[in-house]
MOPAC internal coordinates of N, CA, C and O (Angstrom, degrees):
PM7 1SCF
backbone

  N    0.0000 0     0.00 0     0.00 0    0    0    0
  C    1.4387 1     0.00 0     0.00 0    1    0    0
  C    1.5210 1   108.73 1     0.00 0    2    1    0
  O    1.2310 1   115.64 1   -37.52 1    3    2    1
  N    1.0514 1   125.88 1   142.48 1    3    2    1
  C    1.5156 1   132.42 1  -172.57 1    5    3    2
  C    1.5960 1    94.24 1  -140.40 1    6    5    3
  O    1.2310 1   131.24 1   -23.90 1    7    6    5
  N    1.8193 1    95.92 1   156.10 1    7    6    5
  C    1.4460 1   111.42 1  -126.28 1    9    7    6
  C    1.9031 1    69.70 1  -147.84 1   10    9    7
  O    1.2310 1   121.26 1   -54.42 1   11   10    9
  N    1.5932 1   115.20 1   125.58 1   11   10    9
  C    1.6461 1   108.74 1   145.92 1   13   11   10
  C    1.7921 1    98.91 1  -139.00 1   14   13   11
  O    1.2310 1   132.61 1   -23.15 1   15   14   13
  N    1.3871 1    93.24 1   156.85 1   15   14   13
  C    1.2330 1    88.32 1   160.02 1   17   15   14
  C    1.9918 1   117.28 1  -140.82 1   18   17   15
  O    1.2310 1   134.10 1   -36.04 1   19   18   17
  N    1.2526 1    90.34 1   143.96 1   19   18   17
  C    1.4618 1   115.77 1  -162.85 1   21   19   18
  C    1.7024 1   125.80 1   -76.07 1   22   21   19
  O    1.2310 1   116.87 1   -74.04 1   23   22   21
  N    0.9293 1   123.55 1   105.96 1   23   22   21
  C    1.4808 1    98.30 1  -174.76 1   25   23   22
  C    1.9840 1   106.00 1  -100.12 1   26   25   23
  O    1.2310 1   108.41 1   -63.67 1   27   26   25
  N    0.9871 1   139.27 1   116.33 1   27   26   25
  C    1.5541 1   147.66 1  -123.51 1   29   27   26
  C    1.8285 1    84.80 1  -121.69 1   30   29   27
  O    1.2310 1   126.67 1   -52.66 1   31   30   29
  N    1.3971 1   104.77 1   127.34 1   31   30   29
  C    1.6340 1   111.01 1   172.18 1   33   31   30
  C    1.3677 1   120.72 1   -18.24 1   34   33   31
  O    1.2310 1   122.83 1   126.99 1   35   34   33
  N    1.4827 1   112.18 1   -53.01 1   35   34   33
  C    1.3373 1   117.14 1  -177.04 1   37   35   34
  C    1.5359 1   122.97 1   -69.25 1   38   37   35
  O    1.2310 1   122.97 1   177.40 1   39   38   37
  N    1.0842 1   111.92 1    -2.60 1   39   38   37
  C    2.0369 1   123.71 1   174.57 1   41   39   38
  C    1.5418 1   102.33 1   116.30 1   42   41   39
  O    1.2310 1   116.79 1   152.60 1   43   42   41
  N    1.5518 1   123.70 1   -27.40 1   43   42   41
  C    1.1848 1   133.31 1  -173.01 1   45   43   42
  C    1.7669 1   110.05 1   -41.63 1   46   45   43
  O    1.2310 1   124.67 1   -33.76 1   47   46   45
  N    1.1709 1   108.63 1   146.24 1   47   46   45
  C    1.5959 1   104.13 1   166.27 1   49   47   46
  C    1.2662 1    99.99 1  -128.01 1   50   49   47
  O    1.2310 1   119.33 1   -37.33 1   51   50   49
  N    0.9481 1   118.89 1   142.67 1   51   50   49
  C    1.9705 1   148.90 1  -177.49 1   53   51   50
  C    1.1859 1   104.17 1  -114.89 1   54   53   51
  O    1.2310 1   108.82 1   -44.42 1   55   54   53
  N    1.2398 1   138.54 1   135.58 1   55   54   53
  C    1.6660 1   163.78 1   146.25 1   57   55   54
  C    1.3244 1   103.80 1  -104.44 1   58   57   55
  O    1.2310 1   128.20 1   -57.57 1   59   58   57
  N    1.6855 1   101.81 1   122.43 1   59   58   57
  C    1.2782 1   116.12 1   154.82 1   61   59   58
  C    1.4721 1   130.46 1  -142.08 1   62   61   59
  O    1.2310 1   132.38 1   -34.64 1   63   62   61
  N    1.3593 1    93.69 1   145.36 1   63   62   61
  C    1.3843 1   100.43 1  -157.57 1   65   63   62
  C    1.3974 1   121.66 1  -118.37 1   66   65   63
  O    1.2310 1   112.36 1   -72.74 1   67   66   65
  N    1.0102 1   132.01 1   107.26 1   67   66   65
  C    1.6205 1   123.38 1  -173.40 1   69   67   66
  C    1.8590 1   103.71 1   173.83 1   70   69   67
  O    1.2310 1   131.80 1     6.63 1   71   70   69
  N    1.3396 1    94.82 1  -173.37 1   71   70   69
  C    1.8791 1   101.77 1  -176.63 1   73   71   70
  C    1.4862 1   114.20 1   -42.28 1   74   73   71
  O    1.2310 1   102.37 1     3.34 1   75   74   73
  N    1.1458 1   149.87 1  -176.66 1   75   74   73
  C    1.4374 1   152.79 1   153.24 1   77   75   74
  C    1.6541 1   106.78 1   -65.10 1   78   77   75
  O    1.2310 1   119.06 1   124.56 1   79   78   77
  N    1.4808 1   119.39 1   -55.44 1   79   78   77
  C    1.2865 1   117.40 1   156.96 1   81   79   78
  C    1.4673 1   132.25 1   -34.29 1   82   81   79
  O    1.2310 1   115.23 1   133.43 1   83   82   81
  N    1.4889 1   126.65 1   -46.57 1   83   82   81
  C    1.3214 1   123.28 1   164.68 1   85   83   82
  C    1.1561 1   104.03 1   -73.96 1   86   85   83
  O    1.2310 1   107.45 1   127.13 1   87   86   85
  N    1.3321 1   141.00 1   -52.87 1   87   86   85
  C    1.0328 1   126.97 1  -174.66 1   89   87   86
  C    1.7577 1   121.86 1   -42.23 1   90   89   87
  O    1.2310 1   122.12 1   105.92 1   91   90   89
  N    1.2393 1   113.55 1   -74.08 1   91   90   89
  C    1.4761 1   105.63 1   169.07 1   93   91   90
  C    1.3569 1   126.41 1   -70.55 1   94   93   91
  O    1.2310 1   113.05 1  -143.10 1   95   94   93
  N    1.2221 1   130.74 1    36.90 1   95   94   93
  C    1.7724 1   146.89 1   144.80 1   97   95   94
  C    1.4000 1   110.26 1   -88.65 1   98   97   95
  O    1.2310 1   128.32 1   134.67 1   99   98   97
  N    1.8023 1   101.57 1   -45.33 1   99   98   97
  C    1.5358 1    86.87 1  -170.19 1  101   99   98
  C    2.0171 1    95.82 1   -85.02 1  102  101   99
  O    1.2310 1   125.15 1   153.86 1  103  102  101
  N    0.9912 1   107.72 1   -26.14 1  103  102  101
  C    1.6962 1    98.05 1  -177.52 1  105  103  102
  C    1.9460 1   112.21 1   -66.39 1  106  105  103
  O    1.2310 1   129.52 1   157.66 1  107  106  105
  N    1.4369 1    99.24 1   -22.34 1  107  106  105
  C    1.8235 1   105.87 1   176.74 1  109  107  106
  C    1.5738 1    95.38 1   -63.30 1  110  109  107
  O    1.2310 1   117.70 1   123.78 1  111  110  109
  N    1.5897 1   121.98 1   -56.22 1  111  110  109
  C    1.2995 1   133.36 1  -138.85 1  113  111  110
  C    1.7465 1    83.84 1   -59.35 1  114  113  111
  O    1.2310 1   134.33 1   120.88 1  115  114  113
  N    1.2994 1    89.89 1   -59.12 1  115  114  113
  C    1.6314 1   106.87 1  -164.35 1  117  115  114
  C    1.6360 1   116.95 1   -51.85 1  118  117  115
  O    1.2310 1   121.46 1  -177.44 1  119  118  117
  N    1.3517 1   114.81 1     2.56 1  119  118  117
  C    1.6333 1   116.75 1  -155.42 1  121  119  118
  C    1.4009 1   109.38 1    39.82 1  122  121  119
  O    1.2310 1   113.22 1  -116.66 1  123  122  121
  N    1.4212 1   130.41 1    63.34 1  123  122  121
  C    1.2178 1   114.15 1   176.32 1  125  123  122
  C    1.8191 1   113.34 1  -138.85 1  126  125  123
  O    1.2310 1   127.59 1  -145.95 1  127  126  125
  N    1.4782 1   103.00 1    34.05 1  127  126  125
  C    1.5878 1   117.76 1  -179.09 1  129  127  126
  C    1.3533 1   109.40 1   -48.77 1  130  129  127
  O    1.2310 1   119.88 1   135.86 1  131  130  129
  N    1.8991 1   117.83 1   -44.14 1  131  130  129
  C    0.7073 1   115.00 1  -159.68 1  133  131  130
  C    1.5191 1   137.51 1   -62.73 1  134  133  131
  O    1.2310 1   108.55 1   -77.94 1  135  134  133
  N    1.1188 1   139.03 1   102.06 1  135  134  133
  C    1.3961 1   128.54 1  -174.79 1  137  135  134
  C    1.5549 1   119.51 1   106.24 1  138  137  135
  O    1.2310 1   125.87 1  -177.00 1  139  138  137
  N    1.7803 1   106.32 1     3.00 1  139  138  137
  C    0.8662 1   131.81 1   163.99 1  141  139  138
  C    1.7243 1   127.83 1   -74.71 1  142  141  139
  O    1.2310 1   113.78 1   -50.45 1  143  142  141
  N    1.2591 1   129.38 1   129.55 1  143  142  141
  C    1.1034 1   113.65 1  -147.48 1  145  143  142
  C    1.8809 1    87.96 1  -109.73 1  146  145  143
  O    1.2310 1   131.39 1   -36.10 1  147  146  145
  N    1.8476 1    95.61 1   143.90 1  147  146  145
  C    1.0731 1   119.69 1  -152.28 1  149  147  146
  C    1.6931 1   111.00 1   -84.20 1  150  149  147
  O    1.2310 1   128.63 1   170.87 1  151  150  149
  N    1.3436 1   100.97 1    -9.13 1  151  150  149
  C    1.6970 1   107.89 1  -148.06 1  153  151  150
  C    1.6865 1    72.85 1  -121.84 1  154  153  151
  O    1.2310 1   120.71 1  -116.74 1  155  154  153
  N    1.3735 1   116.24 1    63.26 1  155  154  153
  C    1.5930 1   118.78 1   157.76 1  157  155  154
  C    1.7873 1   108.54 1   -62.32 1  158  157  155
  O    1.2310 1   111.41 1   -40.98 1  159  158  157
  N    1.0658 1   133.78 1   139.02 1  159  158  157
  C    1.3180 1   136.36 1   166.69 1  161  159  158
  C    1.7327 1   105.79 1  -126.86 1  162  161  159
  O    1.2310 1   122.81 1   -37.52 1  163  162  161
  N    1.0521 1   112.21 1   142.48 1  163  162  161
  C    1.8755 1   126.57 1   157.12 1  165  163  162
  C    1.5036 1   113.57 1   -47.75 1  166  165  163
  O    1.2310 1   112.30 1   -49.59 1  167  166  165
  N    0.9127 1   132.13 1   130.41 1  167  166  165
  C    1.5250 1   138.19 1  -178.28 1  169  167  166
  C    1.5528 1    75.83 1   -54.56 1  170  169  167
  O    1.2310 1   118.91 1   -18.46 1  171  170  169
  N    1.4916 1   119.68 1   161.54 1  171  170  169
  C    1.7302 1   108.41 1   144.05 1  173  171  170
  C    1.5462 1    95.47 1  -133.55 1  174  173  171
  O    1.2310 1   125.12 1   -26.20 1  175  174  173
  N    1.6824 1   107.78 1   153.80 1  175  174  173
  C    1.6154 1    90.30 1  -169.13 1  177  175  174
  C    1.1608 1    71.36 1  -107.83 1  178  177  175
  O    1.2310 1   138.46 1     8.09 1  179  178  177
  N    1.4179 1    81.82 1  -171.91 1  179  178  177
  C    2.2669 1   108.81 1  -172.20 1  181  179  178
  C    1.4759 1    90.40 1   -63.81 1  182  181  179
  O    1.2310 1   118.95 1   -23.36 1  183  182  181
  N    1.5520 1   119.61 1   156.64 1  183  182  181
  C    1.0701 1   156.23 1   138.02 1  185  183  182
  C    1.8872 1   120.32 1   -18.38 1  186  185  183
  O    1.2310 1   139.06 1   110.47 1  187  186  185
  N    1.6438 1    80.65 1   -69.53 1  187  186  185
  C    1.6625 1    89.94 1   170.64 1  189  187  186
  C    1.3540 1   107.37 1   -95.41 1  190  189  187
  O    1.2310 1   128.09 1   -43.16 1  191  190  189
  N    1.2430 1   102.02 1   136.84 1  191  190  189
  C    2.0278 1   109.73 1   158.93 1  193  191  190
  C    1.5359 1   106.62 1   -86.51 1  194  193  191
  O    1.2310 1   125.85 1   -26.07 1  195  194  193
  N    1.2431 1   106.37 1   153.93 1  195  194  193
  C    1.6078 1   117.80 1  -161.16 1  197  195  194
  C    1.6618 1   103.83 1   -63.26 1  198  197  195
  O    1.2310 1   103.55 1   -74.58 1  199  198  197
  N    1.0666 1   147.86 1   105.42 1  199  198  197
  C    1.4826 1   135.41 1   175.41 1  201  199  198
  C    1.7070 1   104.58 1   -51.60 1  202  201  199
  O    1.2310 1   133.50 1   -70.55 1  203  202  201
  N    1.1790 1    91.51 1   109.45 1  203  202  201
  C    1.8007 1   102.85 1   154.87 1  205  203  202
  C    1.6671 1   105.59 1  -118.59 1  206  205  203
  O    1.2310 1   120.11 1   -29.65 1  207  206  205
  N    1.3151 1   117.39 1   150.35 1  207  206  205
  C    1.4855 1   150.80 1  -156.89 1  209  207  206
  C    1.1166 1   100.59 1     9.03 1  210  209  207
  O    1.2310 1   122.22 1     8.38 1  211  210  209
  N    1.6038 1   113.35 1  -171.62 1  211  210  209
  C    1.3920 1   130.64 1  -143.91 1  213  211  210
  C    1.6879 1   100.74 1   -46.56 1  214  213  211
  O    1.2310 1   117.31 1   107.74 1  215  214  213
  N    1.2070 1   122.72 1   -72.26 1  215  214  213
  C    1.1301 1   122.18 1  -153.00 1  217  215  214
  C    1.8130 1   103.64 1   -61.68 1  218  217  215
  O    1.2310 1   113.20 1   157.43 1  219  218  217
  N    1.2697 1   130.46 1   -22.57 1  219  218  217
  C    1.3933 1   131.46 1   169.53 1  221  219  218
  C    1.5707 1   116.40 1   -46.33 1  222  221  219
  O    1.2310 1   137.92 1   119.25 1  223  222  221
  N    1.7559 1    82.87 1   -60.75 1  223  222  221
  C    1.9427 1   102.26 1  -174.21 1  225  223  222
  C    1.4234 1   111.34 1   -79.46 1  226  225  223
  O    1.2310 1   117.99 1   173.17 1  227  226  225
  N    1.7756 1   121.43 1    -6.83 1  227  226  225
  C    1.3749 1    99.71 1   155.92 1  229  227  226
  C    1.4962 1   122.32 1   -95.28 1  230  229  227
  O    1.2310 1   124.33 1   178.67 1  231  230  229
  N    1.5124 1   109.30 1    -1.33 1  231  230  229
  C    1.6883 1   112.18 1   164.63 1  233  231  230
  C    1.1377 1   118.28 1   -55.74 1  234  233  231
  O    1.2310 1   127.87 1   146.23 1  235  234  233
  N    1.7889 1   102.46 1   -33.77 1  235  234  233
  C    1.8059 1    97.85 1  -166.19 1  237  235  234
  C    1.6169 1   107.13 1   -94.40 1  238  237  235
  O    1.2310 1   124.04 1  -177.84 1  239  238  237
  N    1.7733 1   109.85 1     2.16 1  239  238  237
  C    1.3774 1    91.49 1   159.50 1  241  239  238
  C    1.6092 1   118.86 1  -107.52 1  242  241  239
  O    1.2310 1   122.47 1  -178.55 1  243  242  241
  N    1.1499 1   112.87 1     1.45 1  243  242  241
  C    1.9793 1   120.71 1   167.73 1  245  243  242
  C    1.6265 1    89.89 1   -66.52 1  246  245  243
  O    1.2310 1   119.46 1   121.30 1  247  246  245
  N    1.6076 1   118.64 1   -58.70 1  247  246  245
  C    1.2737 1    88.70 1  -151.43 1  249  247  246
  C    1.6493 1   104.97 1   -97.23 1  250  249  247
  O    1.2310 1   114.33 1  -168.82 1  251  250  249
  N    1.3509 1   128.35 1    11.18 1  251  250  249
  C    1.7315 1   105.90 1   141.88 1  253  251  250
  C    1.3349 1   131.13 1   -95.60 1  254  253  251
  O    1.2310 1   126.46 1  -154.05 1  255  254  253
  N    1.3793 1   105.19 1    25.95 1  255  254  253
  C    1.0071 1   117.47 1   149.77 1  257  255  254
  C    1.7569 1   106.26 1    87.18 1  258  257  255
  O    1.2310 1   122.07 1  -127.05 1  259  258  257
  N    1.0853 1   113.64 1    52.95 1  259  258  257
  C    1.6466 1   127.45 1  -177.11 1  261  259  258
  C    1.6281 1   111.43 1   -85.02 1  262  261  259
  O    1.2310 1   125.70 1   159.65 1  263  262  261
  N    0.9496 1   106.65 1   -20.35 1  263  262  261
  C    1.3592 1   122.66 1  -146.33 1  265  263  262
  C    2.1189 1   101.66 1  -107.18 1  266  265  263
  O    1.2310 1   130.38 1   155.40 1  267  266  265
  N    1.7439 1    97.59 1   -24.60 1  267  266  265
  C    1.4775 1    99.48 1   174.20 1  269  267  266
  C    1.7962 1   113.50 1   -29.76 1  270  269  267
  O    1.2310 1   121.49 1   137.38 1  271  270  269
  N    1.3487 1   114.75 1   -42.62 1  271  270  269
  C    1.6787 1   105.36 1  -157.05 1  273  271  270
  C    1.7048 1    81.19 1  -106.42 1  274  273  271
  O    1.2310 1   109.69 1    10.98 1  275  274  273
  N    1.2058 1   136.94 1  -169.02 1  275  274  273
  C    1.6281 1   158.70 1  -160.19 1  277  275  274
  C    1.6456 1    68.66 1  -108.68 1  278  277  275
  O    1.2310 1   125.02 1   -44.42 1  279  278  277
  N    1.7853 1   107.96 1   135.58 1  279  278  277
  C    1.0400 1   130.99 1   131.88 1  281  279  278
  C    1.6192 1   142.07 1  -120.40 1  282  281  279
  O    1.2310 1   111.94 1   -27.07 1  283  282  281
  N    1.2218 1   132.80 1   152.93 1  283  282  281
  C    1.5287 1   126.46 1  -179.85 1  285  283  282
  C    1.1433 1   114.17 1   -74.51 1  286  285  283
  O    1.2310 1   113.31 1   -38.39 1  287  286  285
  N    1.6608 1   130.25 1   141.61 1  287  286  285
  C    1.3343 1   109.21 1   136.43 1  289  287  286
  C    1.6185 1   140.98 1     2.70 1  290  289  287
  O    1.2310 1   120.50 1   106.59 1  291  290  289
  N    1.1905 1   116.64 1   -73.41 1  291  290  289
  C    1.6666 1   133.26 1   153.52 1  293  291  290
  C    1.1228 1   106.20 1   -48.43 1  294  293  291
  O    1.2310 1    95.90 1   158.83 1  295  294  293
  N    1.0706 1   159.99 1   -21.17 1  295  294  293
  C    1.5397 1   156.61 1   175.50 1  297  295  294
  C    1.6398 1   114.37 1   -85.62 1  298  297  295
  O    1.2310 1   124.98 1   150.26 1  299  298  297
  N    1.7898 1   108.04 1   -29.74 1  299  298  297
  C    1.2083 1   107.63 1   178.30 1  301  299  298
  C    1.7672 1   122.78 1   -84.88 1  302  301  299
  O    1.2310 1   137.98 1   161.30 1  303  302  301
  N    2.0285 1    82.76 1   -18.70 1  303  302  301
  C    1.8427 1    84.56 1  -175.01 1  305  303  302
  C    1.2161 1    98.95 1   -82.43 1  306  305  303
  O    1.2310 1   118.54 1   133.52 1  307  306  305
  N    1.2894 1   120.40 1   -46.48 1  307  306  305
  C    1.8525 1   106.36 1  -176.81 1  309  307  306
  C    1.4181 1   107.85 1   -53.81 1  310  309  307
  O    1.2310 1   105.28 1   163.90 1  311  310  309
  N    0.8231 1   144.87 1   -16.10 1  311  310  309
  C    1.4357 1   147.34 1   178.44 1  313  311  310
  C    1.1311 1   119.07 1   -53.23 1  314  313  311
  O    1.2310 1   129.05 1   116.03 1  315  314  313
  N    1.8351 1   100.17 1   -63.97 1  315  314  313
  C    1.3739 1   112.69 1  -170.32 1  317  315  314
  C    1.4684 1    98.99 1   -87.42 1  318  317  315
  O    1.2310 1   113.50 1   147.95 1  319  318  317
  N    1.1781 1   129.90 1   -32.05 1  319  318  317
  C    1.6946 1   131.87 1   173.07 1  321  319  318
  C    1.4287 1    96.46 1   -41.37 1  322  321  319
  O    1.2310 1   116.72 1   125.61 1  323  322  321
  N    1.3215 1   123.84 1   -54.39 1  323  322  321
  C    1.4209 1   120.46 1   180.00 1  325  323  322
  C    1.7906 1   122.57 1   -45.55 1  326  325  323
  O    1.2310 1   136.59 1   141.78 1  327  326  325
  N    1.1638 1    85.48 1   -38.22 1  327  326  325
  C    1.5888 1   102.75 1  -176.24 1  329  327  326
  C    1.7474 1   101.91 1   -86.62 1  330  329  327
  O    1.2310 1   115.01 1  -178.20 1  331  330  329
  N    1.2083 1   127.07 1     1.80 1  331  330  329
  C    1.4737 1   129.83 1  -158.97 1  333  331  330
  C    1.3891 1   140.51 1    45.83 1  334  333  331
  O    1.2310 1   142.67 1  -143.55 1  335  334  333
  N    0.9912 1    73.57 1    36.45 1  335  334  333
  C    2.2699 1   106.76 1   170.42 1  337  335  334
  C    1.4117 1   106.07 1   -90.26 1  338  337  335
  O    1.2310 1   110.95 1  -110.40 1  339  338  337
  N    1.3415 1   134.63 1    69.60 1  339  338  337
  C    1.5942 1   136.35 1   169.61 1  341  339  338
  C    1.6877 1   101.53 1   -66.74 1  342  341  339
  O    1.2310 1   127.52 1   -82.20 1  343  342  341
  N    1.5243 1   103.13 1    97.80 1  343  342  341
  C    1.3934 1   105.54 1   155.46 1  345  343  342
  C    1.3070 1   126.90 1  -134.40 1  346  345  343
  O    1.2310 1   116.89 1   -13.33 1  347  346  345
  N    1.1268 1   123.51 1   166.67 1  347  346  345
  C    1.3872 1   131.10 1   177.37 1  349  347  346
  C    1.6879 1   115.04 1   -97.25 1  350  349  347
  O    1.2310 1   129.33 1   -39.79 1  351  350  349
  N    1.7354 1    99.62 1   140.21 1  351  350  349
  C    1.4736 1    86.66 1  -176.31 1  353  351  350
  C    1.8423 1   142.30 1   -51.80 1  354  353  351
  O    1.2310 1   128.21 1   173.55 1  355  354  353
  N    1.4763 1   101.79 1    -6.45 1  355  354  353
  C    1.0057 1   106.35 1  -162.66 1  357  355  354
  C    2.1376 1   105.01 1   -91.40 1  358  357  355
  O    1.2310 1   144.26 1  -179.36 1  359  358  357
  N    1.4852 1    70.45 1     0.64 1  359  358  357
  C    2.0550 1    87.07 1   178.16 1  361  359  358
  C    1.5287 1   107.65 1   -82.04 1  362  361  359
  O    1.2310 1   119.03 1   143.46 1  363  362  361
  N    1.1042 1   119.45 1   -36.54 1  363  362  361
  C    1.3001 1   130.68 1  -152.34 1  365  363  362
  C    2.6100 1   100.27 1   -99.60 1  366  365  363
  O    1.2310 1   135.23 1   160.34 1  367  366  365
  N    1.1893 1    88.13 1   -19.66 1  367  366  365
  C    1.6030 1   102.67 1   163.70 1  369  367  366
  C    1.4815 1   119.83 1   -31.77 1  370  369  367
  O    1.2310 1   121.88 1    92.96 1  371  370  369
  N    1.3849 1   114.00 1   -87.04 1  371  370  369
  C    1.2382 1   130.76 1   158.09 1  373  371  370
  C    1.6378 1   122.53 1   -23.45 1  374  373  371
  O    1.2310 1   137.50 1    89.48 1  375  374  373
  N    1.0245 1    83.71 1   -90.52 1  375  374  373
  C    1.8937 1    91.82 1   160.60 1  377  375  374
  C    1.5238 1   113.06 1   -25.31 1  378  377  375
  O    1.2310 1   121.60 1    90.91 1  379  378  377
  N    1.1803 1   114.54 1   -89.09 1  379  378  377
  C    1.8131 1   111.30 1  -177.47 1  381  379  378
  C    1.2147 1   115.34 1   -33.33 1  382  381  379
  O    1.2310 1   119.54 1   120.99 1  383  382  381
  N    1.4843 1   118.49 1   -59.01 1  383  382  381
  C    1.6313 1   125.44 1   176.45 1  385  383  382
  C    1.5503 1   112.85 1   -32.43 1  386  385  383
  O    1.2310 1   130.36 1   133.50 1  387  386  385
  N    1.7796 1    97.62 1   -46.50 1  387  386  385
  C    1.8081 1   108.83 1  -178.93 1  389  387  386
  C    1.7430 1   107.34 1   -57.37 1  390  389  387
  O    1.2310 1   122.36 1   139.21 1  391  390  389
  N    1.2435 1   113.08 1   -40.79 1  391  390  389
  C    1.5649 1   115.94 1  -145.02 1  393  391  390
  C    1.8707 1    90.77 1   -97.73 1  394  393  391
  O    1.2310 1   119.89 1   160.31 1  395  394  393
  N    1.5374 1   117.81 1   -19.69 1  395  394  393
  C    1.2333 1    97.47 1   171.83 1  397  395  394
  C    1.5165 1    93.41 1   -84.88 1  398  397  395
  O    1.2310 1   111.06 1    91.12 1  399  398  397
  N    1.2457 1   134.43 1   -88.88 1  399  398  397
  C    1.3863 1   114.07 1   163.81 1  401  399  398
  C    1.4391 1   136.88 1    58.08 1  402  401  399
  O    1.2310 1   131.31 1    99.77 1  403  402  401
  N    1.4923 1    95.77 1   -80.23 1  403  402  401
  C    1.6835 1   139.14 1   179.87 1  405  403  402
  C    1.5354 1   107.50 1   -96.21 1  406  405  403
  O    1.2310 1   119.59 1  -169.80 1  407  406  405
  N    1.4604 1   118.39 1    10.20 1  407  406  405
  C    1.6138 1   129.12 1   173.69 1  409  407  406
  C    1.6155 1   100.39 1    39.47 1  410  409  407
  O    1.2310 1   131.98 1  -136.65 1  411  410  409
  N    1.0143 1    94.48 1    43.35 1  411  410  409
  C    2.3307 1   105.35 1   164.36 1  413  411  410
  C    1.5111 1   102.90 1  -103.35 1  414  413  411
  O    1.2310 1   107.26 1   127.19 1  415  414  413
  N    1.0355 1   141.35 1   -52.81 1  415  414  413
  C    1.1774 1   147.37 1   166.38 1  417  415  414
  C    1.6325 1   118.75 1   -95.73 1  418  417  415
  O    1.2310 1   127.93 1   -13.04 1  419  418  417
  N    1.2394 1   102.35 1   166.96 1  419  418  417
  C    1.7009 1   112.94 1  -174.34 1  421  419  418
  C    1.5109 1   112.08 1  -139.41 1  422  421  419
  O    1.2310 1   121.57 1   -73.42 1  423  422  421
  N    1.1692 1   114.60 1   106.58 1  423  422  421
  C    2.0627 1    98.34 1   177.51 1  425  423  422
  C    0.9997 1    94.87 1   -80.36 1  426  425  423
  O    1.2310 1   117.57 1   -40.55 1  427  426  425
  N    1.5533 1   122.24 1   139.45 1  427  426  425
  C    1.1381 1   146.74 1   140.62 1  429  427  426
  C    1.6085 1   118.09 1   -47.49 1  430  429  427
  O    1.2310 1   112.61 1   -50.65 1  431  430  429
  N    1.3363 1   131.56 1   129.35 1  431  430  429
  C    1.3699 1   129.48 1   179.22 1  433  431  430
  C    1.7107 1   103.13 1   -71.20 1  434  433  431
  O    1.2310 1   120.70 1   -35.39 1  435  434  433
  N    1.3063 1   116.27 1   144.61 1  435  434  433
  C    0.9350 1   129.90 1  -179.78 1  437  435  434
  C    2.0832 1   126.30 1   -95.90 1  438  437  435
  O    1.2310 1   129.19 1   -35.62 1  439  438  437
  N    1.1842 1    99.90 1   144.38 1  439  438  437
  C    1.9530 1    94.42 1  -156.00 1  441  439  438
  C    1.8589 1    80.81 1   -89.30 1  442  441  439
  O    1.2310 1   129.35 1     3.47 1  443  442  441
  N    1.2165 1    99.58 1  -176.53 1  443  442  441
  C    1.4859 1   106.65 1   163.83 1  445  443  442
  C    1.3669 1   126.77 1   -67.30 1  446  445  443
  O    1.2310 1   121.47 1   -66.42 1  447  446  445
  N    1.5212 1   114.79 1   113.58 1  447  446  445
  C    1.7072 1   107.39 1  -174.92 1  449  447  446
  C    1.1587 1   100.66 1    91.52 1  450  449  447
  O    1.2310 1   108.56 1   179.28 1  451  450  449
  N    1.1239 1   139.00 1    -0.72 1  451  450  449
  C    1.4678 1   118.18 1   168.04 1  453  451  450
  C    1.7271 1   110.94 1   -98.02 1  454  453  451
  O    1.2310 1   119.11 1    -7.94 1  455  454  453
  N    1.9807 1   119.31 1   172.06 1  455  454  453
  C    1.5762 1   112.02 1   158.44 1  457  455  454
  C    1.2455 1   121.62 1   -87.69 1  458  457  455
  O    1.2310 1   113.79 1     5.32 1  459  458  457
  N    1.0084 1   129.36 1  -174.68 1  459  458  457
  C    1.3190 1   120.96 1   178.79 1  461  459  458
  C    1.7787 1   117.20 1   -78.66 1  462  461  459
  O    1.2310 1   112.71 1   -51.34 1  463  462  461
  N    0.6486 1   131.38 1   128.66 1  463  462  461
  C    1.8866 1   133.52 1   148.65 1  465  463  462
  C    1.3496 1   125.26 1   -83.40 1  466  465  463
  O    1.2310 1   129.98 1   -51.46 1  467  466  465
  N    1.5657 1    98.35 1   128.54 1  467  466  465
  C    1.6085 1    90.75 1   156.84 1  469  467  466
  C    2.0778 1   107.63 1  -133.91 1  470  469  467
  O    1.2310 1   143.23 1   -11.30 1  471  470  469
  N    1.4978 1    72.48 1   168.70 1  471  470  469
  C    2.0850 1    89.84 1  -172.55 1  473  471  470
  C    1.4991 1    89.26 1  -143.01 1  474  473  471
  O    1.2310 1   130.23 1   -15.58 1  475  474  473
  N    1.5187 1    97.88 1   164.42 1  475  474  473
  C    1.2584 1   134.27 1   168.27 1  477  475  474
  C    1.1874 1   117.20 1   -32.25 1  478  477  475
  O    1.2310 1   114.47 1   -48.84 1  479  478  477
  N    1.5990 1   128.09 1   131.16 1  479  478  477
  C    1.3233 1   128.25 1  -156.34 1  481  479  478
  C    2.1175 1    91.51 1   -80.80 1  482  481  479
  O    1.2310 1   120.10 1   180.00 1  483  482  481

C-alpha cells in the first residue's frame, strides 16, 4: 500500500492511500501530476513478522529448521528455555496441532511407551 500526502493550493493537505495505480488516477483526475514524485514504491514490510508466543517462537524453529530430525516435547522446551521462553508443555499443545494442521510439522505415531515426536512436514 503506498501512502502520499498532498499539500493542495489552497493550504489543504490530502492523504492518500491506496495501490500506486489508484494513486496516480486519482492524482491524473485531479490535474495534480505535477511535483508528484514518479518513483512511487509499495511500502514492503519485512518478510518475517516478529514471533510473539508459542506459536511465533515455534515458527522460528520449523523454519531454521529444528525440526529436520524427530523431536520431543522436552526437546522443544529446552530450546526455547534457551532462548528464554519458560513454558510448560501444555503451552506449546495448541500450537503443534496448528503447524501440523498447516502441514509444517508431522507427528510421528507413537509405539507403546513412548512420547510423542514431531519432524518436518
Amino acid at each position: 500500500m503506498a501512502k502520499v500526502t498532498l499539500n493542495l493550493p489552497d493550504g489543504t493537505k490530502a492523504y492518500i492511500e491506496g495501490s500506486i495505480e489508484e494513486i496516480k488516477n486519482i492524482l491524473s483526475l485531479h490535474g495534480l501530476k505535477k511535483g508528484v514524485p514518479t518513483n512511487l514504491k509499495e511500502k514492503s514490510r519485512s518478510n518475517k513478522a516478529k514471533a510473539t508466543g508459542p506459536r511465533g517462537w515455534l515458527r522460528e524453529l520449523v523454519e531454521e529448521g529444528f525440526f529436520k530430525q524427530p523431536k520431543f516435547m522436552k526437546n522443544m522446551l529446552e530450546e526455547l528455555k534457551s532462548r528464554s521462553h519458560h513454558l510448560k508443555p501444555a503451552d506449546l499443545t495448541l500450537s503443534l496441532k496448528f503447524f501440523c494442521h498447516e502441514k509444517k510439522l508431522r507427528r510421528l505415531p507413537k509405539q507403546k511407551g513412548e512420547m510423542l515426536q514431531w519432524v518436518n512436514w
